[in-house]
N, C-alpha and C positions, 0 to 999 in steps of 0.2 A: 249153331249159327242162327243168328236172327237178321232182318232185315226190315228197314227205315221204311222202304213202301212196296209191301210184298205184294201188292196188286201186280205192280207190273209184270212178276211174273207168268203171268193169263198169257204173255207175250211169247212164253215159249210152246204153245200151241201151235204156232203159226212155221216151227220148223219143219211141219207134214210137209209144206210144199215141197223143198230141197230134196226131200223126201220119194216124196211123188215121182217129180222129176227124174231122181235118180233110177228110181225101181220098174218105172214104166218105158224107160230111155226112150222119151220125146224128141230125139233128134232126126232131123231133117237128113235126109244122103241123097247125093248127087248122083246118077248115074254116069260111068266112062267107060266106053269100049275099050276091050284089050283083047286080043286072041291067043296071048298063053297063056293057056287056062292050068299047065302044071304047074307055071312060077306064082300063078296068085294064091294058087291053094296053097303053096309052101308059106307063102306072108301071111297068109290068114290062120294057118295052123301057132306061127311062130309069135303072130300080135295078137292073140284071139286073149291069153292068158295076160297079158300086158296091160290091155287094155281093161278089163274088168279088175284088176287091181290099181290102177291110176284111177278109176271112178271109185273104187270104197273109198281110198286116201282121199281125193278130192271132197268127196263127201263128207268125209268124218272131221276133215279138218276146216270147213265149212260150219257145218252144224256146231263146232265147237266153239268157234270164231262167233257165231250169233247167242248158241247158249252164255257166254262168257259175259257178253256185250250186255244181253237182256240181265242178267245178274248183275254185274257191275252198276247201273240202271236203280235196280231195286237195293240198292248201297246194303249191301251183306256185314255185319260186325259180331264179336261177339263181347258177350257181356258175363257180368256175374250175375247182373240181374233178372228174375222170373217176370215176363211179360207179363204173365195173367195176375200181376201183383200191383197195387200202388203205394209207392212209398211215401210218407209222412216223417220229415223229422220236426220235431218244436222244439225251441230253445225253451227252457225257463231261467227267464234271467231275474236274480232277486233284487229290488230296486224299495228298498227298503233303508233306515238312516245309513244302517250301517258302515253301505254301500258308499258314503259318504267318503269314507277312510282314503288316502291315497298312497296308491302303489307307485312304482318307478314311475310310470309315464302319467300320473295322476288320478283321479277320483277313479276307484276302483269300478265302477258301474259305467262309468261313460268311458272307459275305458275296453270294458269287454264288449261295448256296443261299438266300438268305437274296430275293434278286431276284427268283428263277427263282418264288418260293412267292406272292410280290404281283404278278407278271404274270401269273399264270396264270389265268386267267379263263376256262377253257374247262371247265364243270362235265361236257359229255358226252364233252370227249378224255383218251386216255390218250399218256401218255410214258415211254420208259425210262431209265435211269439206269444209266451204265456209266463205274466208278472203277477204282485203280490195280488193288484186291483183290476185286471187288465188280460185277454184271451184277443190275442189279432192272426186270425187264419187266413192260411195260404198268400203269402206274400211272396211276392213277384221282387227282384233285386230292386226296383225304383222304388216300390212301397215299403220293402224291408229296410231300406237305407233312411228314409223317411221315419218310419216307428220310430228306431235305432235313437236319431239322432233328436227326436221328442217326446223320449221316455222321460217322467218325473217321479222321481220320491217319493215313498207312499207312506204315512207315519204307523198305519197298523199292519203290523206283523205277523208273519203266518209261518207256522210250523210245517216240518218238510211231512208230516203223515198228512197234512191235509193237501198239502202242492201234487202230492201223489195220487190223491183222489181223486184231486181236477185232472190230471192226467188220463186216468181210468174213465174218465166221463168223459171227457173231451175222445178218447180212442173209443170207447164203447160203441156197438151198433151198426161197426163200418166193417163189412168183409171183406177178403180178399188186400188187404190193406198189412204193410210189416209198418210198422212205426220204431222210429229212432228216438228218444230223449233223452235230452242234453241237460242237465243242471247246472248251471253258472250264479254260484254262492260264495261266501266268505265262510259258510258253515259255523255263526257262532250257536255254542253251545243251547241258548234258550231254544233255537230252531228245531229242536228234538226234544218230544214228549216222553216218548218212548222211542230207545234209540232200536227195540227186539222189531218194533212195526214199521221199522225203513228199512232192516234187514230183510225182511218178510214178502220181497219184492219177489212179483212174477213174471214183470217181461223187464227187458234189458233195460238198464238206465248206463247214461255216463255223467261221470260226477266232473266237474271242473275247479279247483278252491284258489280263487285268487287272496293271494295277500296283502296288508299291508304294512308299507314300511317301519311306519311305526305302531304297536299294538297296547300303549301306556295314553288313557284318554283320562282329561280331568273335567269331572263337570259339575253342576248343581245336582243333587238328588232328589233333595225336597227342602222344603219350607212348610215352619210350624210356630205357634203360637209360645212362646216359652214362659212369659208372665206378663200377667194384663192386671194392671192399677186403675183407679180411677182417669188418670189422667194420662198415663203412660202404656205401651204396648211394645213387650218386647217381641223379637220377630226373630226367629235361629234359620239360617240355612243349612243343609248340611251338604257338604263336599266330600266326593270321595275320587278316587284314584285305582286305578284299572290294579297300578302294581305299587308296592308301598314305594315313597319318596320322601326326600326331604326338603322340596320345594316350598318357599313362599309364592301365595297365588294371590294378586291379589284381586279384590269382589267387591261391585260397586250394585249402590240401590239408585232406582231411578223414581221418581215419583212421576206419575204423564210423559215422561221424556226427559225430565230435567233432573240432574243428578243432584242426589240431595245426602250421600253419604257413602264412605271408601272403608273396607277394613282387608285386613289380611289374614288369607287363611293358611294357618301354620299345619304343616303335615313333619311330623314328629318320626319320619321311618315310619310312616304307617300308611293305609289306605282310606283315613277316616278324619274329616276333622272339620269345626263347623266356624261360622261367625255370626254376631248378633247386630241386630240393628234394634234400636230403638223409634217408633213410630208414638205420634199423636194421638190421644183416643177420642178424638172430639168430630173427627171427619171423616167422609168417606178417602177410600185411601185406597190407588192402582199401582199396585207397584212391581218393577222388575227388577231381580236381582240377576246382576249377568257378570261373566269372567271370561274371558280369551283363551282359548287354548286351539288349535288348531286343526289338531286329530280330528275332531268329529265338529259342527257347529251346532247341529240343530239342538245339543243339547248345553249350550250356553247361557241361555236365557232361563228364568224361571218368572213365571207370570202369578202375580197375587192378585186378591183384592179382598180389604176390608171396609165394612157399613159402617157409618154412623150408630153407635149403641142406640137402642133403641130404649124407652123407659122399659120395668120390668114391671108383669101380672102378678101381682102378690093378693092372694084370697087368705082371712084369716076369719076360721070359722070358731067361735069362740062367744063364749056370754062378756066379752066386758073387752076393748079394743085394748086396754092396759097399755102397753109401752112401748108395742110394735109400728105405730103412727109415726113414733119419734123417732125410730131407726130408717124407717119404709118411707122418705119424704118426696113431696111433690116435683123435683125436680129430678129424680131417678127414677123413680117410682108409682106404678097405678097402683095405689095399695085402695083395697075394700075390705070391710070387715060384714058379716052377716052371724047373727045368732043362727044356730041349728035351727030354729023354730021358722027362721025368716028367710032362709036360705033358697036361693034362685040358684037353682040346678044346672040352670041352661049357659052359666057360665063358669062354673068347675073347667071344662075342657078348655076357654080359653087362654089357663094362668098359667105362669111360667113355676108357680112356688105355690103350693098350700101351706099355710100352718093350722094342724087340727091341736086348737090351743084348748087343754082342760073341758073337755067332752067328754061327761060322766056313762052315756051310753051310744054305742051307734046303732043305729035304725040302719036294717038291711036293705033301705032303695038309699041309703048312702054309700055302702059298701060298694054299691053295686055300680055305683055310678064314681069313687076313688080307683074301682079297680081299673074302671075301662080309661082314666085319666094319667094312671100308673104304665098300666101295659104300651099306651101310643106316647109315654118320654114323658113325664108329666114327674113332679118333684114334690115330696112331702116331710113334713117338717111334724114330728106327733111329740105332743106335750103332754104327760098324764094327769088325771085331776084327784084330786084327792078321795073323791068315791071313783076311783074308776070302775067300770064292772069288766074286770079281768076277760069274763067267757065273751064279750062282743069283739072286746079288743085284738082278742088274738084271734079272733073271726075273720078279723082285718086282716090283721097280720100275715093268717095262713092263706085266703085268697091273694095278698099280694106275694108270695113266696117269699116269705122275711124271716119267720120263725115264730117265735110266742114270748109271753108276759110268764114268770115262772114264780114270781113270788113277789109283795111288800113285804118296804121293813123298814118301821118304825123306827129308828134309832137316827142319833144327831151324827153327823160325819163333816167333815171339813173339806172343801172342794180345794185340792192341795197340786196336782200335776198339767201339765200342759205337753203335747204329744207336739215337738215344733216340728217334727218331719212331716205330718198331716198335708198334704195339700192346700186344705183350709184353712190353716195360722201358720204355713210355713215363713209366709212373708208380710206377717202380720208387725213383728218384733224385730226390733233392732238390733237387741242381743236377749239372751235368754235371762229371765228371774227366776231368780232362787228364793227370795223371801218377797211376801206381797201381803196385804190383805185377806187373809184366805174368807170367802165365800162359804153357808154352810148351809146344811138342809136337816132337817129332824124326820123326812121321810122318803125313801126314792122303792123303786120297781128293780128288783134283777130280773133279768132277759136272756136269751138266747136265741142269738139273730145269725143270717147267715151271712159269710163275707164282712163282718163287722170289725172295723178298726175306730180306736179310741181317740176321740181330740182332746176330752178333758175329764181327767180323773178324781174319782173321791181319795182320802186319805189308807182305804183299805186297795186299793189299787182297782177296785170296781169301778166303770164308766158308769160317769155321769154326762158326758156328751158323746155320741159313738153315729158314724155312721154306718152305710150300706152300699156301696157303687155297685151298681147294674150299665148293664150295655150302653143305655139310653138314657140313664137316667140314676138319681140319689135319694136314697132313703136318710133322713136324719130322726135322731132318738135320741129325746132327752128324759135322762132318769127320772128326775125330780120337778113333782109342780113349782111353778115360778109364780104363784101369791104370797105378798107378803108371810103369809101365817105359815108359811113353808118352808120357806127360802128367802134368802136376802141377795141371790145370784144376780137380780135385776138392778141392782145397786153397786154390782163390780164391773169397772172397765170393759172385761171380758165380753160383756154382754152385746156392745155393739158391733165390734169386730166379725165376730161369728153368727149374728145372727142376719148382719150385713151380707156376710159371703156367702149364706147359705143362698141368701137370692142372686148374689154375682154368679157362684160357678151354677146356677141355673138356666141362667140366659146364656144360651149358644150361640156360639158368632156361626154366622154360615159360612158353607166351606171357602177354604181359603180360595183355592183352584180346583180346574175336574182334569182328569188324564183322558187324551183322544182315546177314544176306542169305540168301540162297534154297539156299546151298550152302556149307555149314562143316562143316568136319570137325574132329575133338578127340581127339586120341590119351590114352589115359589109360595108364600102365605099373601094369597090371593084370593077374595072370592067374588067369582065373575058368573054373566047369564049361561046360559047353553049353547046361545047363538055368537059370543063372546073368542076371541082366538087368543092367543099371546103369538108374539112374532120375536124371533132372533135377529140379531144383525151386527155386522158389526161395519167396518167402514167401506165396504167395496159390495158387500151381496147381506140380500136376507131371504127367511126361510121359515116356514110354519111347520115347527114340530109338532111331530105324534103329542096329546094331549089328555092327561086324565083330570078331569076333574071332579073336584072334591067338597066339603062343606064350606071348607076357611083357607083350603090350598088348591094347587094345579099342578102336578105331575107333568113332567116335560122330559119325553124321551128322543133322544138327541139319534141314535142309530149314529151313522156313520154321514151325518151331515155338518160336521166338523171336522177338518182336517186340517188347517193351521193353527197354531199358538197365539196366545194373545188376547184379547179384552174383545166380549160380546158382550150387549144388550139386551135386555130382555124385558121388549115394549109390548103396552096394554092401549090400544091404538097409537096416539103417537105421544105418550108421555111414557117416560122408562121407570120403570119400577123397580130392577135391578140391576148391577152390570154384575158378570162373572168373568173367569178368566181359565183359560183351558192352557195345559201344556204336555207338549210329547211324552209318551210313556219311555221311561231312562231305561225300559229292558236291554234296549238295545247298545246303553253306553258300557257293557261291561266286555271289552274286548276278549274275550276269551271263545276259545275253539275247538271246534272237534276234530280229530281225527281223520279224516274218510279214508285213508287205508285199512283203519281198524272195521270201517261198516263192510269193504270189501273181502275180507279175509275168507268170509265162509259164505260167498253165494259168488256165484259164479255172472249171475244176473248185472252187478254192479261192478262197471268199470270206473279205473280211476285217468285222469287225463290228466297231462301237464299243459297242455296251451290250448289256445283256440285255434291255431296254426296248423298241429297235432289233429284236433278233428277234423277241419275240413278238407285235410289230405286222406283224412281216413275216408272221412264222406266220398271225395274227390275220386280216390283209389275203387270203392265199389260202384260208383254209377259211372265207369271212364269204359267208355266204347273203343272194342280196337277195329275202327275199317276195315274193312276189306276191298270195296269197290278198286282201288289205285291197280290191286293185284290182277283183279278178271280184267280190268281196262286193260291192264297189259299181254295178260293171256288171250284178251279178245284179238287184238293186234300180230301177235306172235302166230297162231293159227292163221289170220286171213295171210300173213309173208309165207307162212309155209303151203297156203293154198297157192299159192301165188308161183314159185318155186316150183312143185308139181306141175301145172300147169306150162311151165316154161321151159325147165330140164327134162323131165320125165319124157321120155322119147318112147312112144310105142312102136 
């Protein structure tokens, strides 16, 4: 038995008196003459034993009568609970897209907040609140009601091994303390890292998993560049679908807000299926591609943005500028040509393209300064000369991880195949030629390079155009010198196409979009003083990101100061030097689910709940006091009548 205010029991001290009274029998007698002295001895004999039994009773039922009273007072109950204990329970409610989904009575999140606030009937407990972004301790029913009802959506996601940590941190440190936690989730599948370290749990959790109605979501996945022309820009969305269907969806582009193209996306029984848009290459270009689906919203939209092409860095180091002027012109193109002898080093790092065109030997502070231009994305284009000296070349070649020069060979061969799957002439041709002018050389280099695929073949099936893709970047290798005395290659068609694209697929469009998350970085090709900031913004807030800067760039790390979708700027005092476009990460459109009776099976730690209704009766059920006081009230009553009683029948 416990009691609400045990002090007052100090008060059953004070029953000595009654006590006293009785033991020392402080009563007053009256003296009366009588002269039979043998009839009083007989009454005194007969009420001697009467009378010392009406005073225990009197007394006992007295004492009982005040001890009762003084308890009733100090409100006596009993509980399940250990006084020397404090109880903590925290809800973790997940408020993440997902959450977005609706159940019977609507969006699954504002729904269980929406439970937690009509079961709560405990006006004197507090509870806390701990979300994906967000820790609100000890809440009182008005503040809890409050959180509840101004919880927001948080776009980054967090896996249940780390929810469990904050758990352990958030409880750590505190003795004498049992803590309860509540997990309220949809439990989709990404949520779990490893599903063996949420088994792995040591103090009790309960699990909650609301569902919803419908679990088949359609959205945008991503946007990518599919072919880019000089004048044109194809643009691919791709759509997918939680469960295969065969719905027409259909998917509109917006350019600034103003709709500027509709297509539809056919899902074939499948879960996969994309549309294309075609864009201007001339402009800068914001654009969203967005569909309607209901299930989920936040991932309806998808946010682009492409620049203005920019002209391209073309360096051609070489004795004699020959033909590449005509291909490389001023209105695409910063083309410079520098002999080796005259060559200004300190702009290698700027070019987007080398051509190391018939360079009989290279000089090792060139190597050295190709390789550092190779490793940070830098593009080369190596034409052999007819002395070449083999041993520098592949000097090159093996600091840039390419491979080596393996032999000359003398002999005439006819430049006879075209590789149209290439990247680089795949959409070069209308249709494919079978007979052409064939191209011819009397002397070429076999090689052996790594990652090497062929664009354009000699007659022996040997490349005479071959590249190299790297992560960052493309090596191109051309067999054969391209001097008259050599070759008449510079005289066929071929020539402009390819050596066109070699500097197109060099210049990189910057990223389309970035995905919110806790760690993005944004290169900007800027160079600013020290004392110099860049600032973010877009139409409602701005914000100075973390900042590296660099020789000819500035590094811009975004952390987690981006949380909605959609078009920022990104100003160098108050002129904008780029716009970008961020959009939610789609982990979370894949409706799919885990289990949780599966995580309960083998740990006794992890319970599984059906409602929120269900806990707080459970709750409700271990901290429910059952009084006592109504009963001593009563027995305090019941004594003082049977005092009362004695006092009045009791006849000595």
């Amino acid at each position: 038995m416990q009691f609400k205010h045990p002090e007052i029991l100090y008060a059953l001290l004070l029953l000595i008196i009654p006590i006293i009274v009785h033991l020392f029998q402080l009563q007053r007698f009256i003296k009366v003459p009588f002269t039979n002295v043998k009839f009083l001895k007989n009454i005194e004999q007969q009420t001697r034993k009467s009378a010392r039994l009406k005073k225990w009773l009197v007394l006992a039922s007295r004492l009982l009568a005040f001890t009762t009273l003084i308890i009733a007072f100090a409100q006596p109950y009993f509980s399940k609970f250990n006084t020397t204990l404090n109880y903590n329970t925290t809800f973790y409610l997940d408020n993440s897209f997902s959450m977005q989904a609706k159940g019977a009575n609507g969006e699954l999140l504002k729904n269980a907040a929406q439970n937690i606030i009509e079961n709560n009937t405990f006006k004197n407990s507090t509870f806390s609140i701990l979300t994906n972004n967000d820790f609100f301790p000890k809440l009182d029913a008005k503040n809890l009601k409050s959180t509840l009802i101004n919880l927001k959506y948080y776009p980054i996601k967090v896996d249940f091994n780390t929810v469990l940590l904050k758990l352990n941190s958030i409880n750590n440190n505190k003795i004498n303390t049992l803590y309860k936690n509540i997990l309220i989730s949809d439990f989709q599948n990404i949520n779990f890292k490893n599903k063996s370290d949420f088994t792995n749990v040591n103090s009790p959790i309960q699990l909650l998993k609301v569902i919803p109605k419908t679990q088949n979501n359609i959205y945008i996945d991503s946007v990518f560049i599919n072919n880019n022309t000089s004048s044109d820009i194809s643009i691919t969305a791709l759509v997918k679908s939680t469960k295969k269907i065969t719905e027409n969806v259909p998917v509109s582009l917006f350019s600034n807000s103003i709709l500027i193209g509709k297509a539809t996306s056919k899902f074939d029984n499948s879960k996969y299926t994309s549309v294309q848009f075609t864009i201007p290459n001339a402009t800068d270009f914001n654009g969203k591609i967005s569909l309607n689906d209901a299930v989920l919203e936040f991932d309806n939209d998808f946010f682009f943005t492409l620049s203005k092409p920019e002209k391209i860095n073309v360096l051609s180091i070489e004795n004699s500028a020959g033909f590449l002027p005509k291909i490389y012109t001023e209105n695409e193109f910063n083309f410079t040509s520098f002999s080796l002898q005259n060559l200004n080093y300190n702009t290698i790092q700027n070019q987007q393209l080398i051509v190391l065109n018939e360079i009989e030997k290279f000089p090792i502070e060139l190597i050295i300064a190709l390789k550092e231009y190779f490793i940070n994305g830098g593009n080369l284009v190596l034409i052999p000369s007819e002395k070449t000296d083999i041993l520098t070349y592949n000097n090159l070649l093996n600091q840039l991880g390419i491979g080596l020069i393996k032999s000359k060979e003398n002999k005439d061969h006819k430049i006879t195949s075209i590789n149209y799957n290439h990247p680089l002439v795949n959409d070069v041709f209308e249709k494919r030629v079978q007979n052409f002018q064939y191209p011819k050389t009397n002397q070429y280099f076999k090689s052996n390079f790594k990652n090497a695929a062929s664009i354009i073949n000699f007659d022996n099936n040997d490349a005479f155009i071959s590249s190299a893709n790297f992560k960052n970047n493309n090596f191109y290798w051309v067999a054969s010198p391209l001097n008259y005395e050599v070759s008449d290659f510079t005289q066929s068609p071929l020539i402009v196409p390819v050596f066109y694209n070699f500097a197109k697929n060099s210049s990189k469009f910057s990223e389309l979009y970035y995905t919110i998350s806790q760690n993005t970085n944004i290169d900007v090709k800027i160079a600013i003083g020290k004392e110099q900031v860049l600032k973010i913004s877009d139409e409602l807030n701005e914000f100075i990101p973390l900042q590296q800067i660099g020789p000819n760039k500035v590094t811009l790390k975004i952390e987690d100061n981006i949380l909605k979708s959609g078009f920022y700027n990104i100003t160098n005092g108050n002129e904008i030097i780029k716009k970008v476009a961020f959009n939610y990460n789609r982990n979370e459109s894949d409706l799919t689910y885990t289990n949780i009776k599966e995580l309960s099976k083998n740990n006794k730690d992890i319970i599984v709940s059906s409602s929120i209704d269900e806990i707080f009766k459970e709750i409700n059920n271990q901290q429910k006091n059952n009084w006592l006081f109504k009963w001593f009230l009563a027995f305090s009553v019941l004594f003082l009548l049977i005092e009362m009683l004695l006092l009045k029948y009791f006849k000595i």
